[in-house]
C-alpha positions in Angstrom: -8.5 167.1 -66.4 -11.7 167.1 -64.3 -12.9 163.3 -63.8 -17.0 163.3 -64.5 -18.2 159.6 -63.5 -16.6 156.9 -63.1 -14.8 156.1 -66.3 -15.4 159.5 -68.0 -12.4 162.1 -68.4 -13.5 165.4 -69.4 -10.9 167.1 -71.7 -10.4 170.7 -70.6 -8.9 174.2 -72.7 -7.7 177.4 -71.8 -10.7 179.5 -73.6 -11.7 183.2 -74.0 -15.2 184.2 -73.5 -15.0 185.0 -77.4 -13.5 181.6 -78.1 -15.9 179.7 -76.0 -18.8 181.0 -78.5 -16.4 179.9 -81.6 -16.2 176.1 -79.8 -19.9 176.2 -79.4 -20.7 177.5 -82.7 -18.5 174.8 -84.5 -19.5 172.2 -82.3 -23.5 172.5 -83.5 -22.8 172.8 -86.7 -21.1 169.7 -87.1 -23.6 168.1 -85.0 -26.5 168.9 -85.8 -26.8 170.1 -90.4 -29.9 172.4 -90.2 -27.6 174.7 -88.0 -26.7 178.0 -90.2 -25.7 181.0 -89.5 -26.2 184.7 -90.9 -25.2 188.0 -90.3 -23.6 190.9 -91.6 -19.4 190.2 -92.9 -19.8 187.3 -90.3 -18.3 184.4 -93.3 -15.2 185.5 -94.8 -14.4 188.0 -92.1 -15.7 185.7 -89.3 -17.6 189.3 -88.0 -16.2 192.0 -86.0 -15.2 190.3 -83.2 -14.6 186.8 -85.1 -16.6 184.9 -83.5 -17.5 182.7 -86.7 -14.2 182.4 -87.8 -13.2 179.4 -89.7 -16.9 178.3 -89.9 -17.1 179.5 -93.4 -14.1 177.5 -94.9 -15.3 174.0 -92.7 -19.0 173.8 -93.4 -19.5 176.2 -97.2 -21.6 179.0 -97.8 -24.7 177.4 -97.8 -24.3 177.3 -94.3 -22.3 179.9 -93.6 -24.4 183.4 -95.1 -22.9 187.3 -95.3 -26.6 189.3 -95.3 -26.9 192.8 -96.6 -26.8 195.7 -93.8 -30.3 195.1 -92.8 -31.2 193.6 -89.2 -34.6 193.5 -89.7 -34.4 191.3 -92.8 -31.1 189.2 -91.0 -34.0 188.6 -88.0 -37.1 188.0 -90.7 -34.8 185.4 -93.0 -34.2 184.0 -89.7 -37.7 183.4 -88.5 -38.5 181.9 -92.0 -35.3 179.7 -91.9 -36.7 178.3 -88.4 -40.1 178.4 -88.6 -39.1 175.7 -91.8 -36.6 173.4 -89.7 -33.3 174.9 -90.0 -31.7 175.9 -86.8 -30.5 179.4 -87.5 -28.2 181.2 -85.4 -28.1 185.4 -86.7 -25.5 187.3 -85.7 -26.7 191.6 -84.9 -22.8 193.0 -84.8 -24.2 195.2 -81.9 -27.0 194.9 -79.8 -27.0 198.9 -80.5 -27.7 197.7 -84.0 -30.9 195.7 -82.9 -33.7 198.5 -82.6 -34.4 198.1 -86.7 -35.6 194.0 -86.0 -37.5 195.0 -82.9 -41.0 194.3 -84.2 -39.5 191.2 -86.0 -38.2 189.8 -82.7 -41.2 191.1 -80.3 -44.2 190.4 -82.7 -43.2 187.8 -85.1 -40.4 185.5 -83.3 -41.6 185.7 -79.4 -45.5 185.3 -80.6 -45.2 182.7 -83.4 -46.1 179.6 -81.2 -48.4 181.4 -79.9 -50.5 182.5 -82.3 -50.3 179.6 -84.4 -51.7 177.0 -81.6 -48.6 175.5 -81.7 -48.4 174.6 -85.4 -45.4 176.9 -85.9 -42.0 177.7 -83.5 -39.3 179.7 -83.8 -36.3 177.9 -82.9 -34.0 180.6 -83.6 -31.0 182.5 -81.4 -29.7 186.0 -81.7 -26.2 186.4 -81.0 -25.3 189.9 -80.2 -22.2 191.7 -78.6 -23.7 194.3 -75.7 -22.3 196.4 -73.1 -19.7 199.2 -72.8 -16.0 198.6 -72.1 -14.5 199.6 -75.5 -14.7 203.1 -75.5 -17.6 202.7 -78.8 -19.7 205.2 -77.2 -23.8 205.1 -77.5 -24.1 203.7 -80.8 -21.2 200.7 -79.0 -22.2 200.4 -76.0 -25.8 199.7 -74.9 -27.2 197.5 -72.3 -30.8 197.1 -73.5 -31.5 194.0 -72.5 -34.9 195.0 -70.2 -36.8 196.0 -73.2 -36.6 192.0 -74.3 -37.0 190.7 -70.7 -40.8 192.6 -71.3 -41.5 190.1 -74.1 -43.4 186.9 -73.4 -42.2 184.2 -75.9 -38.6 185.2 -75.9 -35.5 184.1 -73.6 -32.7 186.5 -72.4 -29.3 185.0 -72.0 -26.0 186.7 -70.8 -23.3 184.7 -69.8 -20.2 185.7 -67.8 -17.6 182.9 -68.2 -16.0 180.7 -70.7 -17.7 178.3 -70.0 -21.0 179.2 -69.2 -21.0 180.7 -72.8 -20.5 178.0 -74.4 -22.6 175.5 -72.5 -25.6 178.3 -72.4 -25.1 179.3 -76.0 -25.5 175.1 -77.3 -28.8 175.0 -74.9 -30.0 177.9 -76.2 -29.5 176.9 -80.2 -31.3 173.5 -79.2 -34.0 175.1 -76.8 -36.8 175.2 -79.5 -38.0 178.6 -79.2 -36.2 182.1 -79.6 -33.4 183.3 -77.5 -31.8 186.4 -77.5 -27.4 185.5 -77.0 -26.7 189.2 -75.3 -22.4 188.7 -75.4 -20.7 191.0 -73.1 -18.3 192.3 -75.3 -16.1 194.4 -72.5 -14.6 190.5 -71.6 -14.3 188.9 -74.6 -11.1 188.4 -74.8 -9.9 189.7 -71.2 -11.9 186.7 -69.6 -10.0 183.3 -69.7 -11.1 180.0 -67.9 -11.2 175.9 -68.4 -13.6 175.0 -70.8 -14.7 171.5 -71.8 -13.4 170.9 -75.0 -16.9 168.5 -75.8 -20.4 168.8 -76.2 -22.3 169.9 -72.9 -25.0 172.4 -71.6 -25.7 174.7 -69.3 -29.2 174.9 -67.9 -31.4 178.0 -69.1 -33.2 179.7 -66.2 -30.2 178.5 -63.3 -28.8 181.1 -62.0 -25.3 180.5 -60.2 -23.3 181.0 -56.6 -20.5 182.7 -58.1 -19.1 183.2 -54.5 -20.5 182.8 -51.2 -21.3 185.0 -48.4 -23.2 185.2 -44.9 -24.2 189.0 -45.3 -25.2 190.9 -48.1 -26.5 189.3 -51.3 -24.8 191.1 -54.6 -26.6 190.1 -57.5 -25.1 190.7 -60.9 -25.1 189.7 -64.5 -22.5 189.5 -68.0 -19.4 191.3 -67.3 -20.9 192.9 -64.1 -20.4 189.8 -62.3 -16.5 190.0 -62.4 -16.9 193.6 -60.7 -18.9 192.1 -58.3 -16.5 189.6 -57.4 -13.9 192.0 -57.1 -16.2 194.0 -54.9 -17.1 190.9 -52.8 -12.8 190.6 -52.4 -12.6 193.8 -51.3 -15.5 193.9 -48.7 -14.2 190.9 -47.1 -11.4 193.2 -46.4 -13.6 194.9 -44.2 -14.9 191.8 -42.8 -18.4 191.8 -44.8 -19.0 188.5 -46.4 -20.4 188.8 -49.8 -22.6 186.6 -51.7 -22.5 187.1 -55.4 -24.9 185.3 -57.2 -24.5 185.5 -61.3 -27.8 185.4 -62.8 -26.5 183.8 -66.2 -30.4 184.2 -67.6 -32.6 187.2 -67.4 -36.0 185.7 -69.1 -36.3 182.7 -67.3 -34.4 184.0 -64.2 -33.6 182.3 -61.2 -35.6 183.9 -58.2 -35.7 180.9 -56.1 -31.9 181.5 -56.2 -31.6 184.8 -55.4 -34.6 184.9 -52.8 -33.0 182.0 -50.7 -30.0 184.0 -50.7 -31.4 186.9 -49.6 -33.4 185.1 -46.8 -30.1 184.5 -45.5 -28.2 187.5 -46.1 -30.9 189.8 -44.6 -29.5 192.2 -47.7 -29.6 192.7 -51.4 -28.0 194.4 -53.9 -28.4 194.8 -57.5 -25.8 195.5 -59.8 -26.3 196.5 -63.9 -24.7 198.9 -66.8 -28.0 199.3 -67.8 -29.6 202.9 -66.6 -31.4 202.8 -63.4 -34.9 203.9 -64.7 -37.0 200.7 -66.0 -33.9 198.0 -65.6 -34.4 194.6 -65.2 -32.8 195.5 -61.0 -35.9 197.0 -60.3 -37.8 193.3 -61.3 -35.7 191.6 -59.1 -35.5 194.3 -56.3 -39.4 193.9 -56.3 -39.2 190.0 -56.2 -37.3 190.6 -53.3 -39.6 192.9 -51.7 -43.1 191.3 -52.4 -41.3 187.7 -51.5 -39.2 188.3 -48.8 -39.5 191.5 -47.0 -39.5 190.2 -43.5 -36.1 188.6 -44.0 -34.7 192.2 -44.6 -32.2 193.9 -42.7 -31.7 197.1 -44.8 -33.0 198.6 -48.0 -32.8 196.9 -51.4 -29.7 199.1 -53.2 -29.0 199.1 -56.9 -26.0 200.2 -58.9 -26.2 200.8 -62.1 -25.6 202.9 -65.6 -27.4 206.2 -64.9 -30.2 207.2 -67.1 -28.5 209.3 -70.1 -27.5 208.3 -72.8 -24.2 206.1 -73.3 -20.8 208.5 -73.0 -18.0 208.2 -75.0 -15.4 210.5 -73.1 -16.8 209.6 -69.7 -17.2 205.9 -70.1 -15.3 205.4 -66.8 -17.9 207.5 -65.0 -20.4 205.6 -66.6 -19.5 202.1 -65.7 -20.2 200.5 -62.4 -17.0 200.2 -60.4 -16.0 198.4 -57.5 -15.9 201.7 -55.5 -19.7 202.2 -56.4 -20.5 198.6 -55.3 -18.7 198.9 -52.2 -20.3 202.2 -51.6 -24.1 200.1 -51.6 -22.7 197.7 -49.6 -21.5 199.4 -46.5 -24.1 201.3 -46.7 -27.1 197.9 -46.1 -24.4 196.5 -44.1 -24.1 199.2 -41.7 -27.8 200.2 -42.0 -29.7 200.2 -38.1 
């Protein structure tokens, strides 16, 4: 048990990712009464991956809502819910599932404060599942996420850790505007780690030093940042030093993070499951490159999905791996 000040003792649990968004979810609600949820089988069932479990039988179904099989009106309750003072948290089973609320989200949730002058916010999340890993193929499996990093109004989160989901996912329900919760499914339940068992956030927009390193600077997000660490451990068999830096947010992201690595490291690389074409790497590879090009030793690499759609049979092919990674990174590192 982590001391935190002088008298204060932290209580700390074993959680999984997927347990860490349970704590946060029950924690909210018994703090704070406008929080509700909705989604679709998300009350008895506690959803597919049962993440609201137990929240139905501890705070009633006035709180606790099953919706019909419709995201667009889940996201459009939603927006009414918070644009009235609740504090509603939906649930889209999979971010695959999404594309029917898209002009909900991008032209009613991310604008609302906008267009009304201020009169009117959406203080609203979206907790969704993304990413491959479980074999669901391309209706399973999608990282989308740079199509909502392109919306002004709206914030992108994607955690990697117990703990950062939980402290990330209460900052985000009490942020005041919308956020989009992107869960990477692939380690919810494969991920373990200490977890404060109280109320606490994570800052939105801080990115992290998940490891560090003196040469190359591996940037990575959601479950990609656990096959960048394992990349990093396997480079530092061949005597590169790795810094991995987990982004934790997309939309606000952390470039002064990322570039003051970089200045050090000389070299960047940019790891996502999205496909290559239009992801958020090529933002932050162009950061990097307008901001600090003279403090580059080699090219700016990505890894990522490639740009078809999401396999079923060939998922492994798919999927970054450490052998891709370490492929990028001998390659800046050995650049002349």
């Amino acid at each position: 048990m982590p001391l935190c000040g002088a008298n204060e003792v932290v209580q700390m649990a074993q959680m999984t990712v997927l347990q860490a968004v349970n704590s946060a979810l029950h924690l909210e609600m018994g703090r704070d009464d406008r929080t509700v949820v909705l989604g679709e089988d998300i009350a008895r069932l506690g959803g597919v991956f049962r993440a609201t479990e137990g929240l139905l039988d501890k705070y009633g179904e006035m709180r606790v809502m099953n919706t019909p099989l419709a995201e667009s009106g889940v996201i459009g309750t939603a927006i009414g819910m918070a644009m009235y003072g609740l504090r509603p948290i939906a649930e889209i089973q999979f971010l695959d599932f999404i594309y029917p609320a898209f002009d909900q989200i991008v032209s009613e949730a991310a604008k609302m404060r906008y267009r009304s002058g201020g009169q009117f916010t959406v203080p609203m999340v979206i907790r969704t599942p993304y990413g491959g890993g479980i074999r669901g193929g391309h209706y399973h499996s999608q990282s989308s996420e740079a199509y909502f990093a392109h919306t002004p109004g709206l914030t992108v989160v994607m955690p990697s850790t117990p703990e950062d989901t939980k402290g990330l996912l209460l900052a985000s329900i009490r942020l005041g505007d919308p956020v989009l919760f992107l869960e990477p499914k692939a380690i919810y339940r494969t991920v373990k780690g200490e977890v404060p068992e109280g109320d606490y956030v994570v800052p939105i927009g801080k990115a992290k030093v998940a490891r560090e390193g003196a040469d190359i600077t591996l940037v990575a997000w959601g479950a990609m940042t656990h096959v960048a660490l394992k990349a990093a451990e396997a480079a530092a068999q061949k005597d590169m030093s790795v810094e991995v830096i987990d982004l934790r947010t997309i939309v606000p992201w952390d470039r002064e993070c990322v570039l003051a690595s970089v200045r050090k490291t000389g070299r960047a690389v940019i790891l996502h499951e999205a496909p290559r074409t239009g992801g958020f790497g090529g933002e932050i590879s162009a950061t990097i490159a307008e901001r600090v090009l003279d403090s580059l030793r080699a090219p700016i690499l990505r890894v990522t999905g490639f740009d078809t759609p999401f396999p079923y049979t060939l998922e492994h092919v798919y999927m970054p791996d450490v052998k891709r990674v370490m492929s990028a990174l001998e390659r800046v590192f050995n650049y002349r």
